[in-house]
N, C-alpha and C positions, 0 to 999 in steps of 0.2 A: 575567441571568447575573451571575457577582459580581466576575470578574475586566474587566478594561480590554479591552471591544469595539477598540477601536480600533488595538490589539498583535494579538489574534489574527484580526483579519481581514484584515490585511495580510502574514501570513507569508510568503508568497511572492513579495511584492515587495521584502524586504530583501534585503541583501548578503547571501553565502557567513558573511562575518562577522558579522554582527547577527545572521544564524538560530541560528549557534551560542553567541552569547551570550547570546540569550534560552533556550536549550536546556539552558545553566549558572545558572542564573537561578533562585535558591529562589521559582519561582514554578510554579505547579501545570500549567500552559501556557505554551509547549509540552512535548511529551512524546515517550514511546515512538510512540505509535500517528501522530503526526506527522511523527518521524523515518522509521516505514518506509513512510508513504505517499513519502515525497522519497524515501528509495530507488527505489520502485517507479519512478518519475519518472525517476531518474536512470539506471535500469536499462534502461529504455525507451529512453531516448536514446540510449546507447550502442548498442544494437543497431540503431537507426535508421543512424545514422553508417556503422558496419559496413557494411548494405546499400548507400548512399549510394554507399557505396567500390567497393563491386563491379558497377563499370560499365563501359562501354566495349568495343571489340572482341574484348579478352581473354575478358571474361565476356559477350559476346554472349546464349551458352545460356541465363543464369540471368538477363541486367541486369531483363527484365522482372517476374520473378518475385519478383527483391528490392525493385524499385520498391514491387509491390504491397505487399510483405510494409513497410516501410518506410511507406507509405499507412498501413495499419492500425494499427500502431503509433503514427504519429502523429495518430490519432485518438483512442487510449488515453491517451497521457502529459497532455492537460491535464486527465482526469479526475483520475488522479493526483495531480498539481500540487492540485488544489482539493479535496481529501481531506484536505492539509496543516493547513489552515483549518476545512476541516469536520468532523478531529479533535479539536482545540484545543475548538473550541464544543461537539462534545458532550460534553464534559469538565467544561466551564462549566456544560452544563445539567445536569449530574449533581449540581455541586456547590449549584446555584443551588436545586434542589430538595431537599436536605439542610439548605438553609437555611431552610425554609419553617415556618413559626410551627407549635407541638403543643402548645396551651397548653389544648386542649379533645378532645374525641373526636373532633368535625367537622374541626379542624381535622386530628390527630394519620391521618385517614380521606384527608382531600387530600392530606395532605405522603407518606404512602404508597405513593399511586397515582400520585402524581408522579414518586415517585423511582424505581419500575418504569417508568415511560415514559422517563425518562430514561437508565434503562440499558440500555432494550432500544438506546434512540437510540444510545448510547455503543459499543454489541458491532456496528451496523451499519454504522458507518463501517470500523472495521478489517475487518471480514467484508468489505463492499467493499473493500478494498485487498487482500485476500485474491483475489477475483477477478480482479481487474485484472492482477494481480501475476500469477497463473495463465494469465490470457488470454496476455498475454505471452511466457510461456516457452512457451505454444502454437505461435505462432506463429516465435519463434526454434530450436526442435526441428527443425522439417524443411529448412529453409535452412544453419546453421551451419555443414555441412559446402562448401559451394561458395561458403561466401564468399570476397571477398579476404583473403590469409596473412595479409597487412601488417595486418588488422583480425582478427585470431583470439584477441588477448589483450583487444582490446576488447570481443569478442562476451562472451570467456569472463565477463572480470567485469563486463559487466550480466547476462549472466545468475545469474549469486552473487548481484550485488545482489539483482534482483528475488525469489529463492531465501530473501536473508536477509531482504526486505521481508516475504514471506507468512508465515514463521515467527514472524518478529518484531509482525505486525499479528495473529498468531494468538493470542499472549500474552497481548495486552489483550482478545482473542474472551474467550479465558477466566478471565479475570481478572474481568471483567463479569457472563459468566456465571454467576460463584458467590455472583453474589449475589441473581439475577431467580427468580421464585418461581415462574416459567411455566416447569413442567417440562417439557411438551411442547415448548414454543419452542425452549429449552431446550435438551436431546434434541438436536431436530431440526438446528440449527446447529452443534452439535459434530460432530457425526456428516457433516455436508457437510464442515467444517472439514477435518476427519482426512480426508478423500478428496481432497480438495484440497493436503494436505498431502506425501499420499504421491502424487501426480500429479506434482507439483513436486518430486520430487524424482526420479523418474523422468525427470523432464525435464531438471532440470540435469545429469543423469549422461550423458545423451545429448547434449546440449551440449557436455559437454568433454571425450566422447569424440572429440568432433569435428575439434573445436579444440585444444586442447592440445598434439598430437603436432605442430602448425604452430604455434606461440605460441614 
């Protein structure tokens, strides 16, 4: 890889501020596809919180429900979190294979094949953060309405988050894709994309139909 291992594989153990300074940073990592895995992350948590909140006597009916849904979630968000990192590298290996000697046909035949593998690498991490970011708003859809009031502006905006994560990781789907010569592949990943796309947004509208009116 051509950039400093040693910056993007700690992304997510820096400060609030250090992330954002390397995000200003005329360096090619981090990026987009790393900011909306940390949304997705971030989106996560908040609805975790949320449920956390909705305990006790008051919320007896649901405290179980949110626990679990709260469980689930915070099985998702370190994926998230490590998406942050495993965007940044595939980025790297995109670039690291763009760099690779054509100074023959054998050679010009490797640098090729490589830079195809490298982007299909490159469209799978956002497409995962696509999912994730989905799974999510799955799971925050059927609860939102009986959470605790005191947490309805918090639900609401992790759910935006995770809403702007999928859109936002869906950018670099296609941004990738315009360049992979496997049209079926291809194809096939926009086409989940866009279904994923309009799922998520079905879900946030249900979200804040929920919440909102208590926010």
């Amino acid at each position: 890889m051509t950039s400093d291992m040693a910056s993007t594989s700690a992304l997510v153990n820096r400060s609030l501020a250090q992330f954002v300074d390397a995000l200003a940073a005329r360096t090619a990592t981090p990026g987009g596809g790393s900011m909306a895995a940390f949304l997705a992350a971030g989106g996560a948590a908040l609805l975790i919180m949320a449920c956390r909140f909705t305990s006790g006597e008051k919320y007896s009916a649901v405290e179980a429900a949110m626990a679990e849904t709260a469980r689930r979630l915070d099985e998702l968000r370190p994926r998230a979190l490590a998406l942050v990192d495993l965007d940044a590298g595939s980025y790297d290996a995109v670039s690291a294979a763009y760099s690779l000697p054509r100074s023959s046909d054998a050679e010009k035949s490797a640098r090729a094949a490589a830079v195809q593998q490298a982007l299909k690498g490159a469209l799978e991490v956002p497409f995962e953060t696509m999912q994730l970011a989905l799974a999510c708003l799955e799971l925050a859809a059927p609860i939102a309405a009986s959470l605790n009031s005191n947490l309805a502006s918090d639900c609401g905006v992790g759910a935006r988050c995770l809403a702007t994560a999928l859109e936002s990781a869906f950018a670099n789907v296609r941004i990738n894709a315009a360049s992979i010569k496997d049209e079926d592949y291809v194809r096939e990943r926009l086409a989940k994309s866009e279904s994923m796309r309009q799922r998520a947004r079905e879900l946030l509208e249900a979200v804040l139909r929920a919440v909102e009116p208590r926010a």
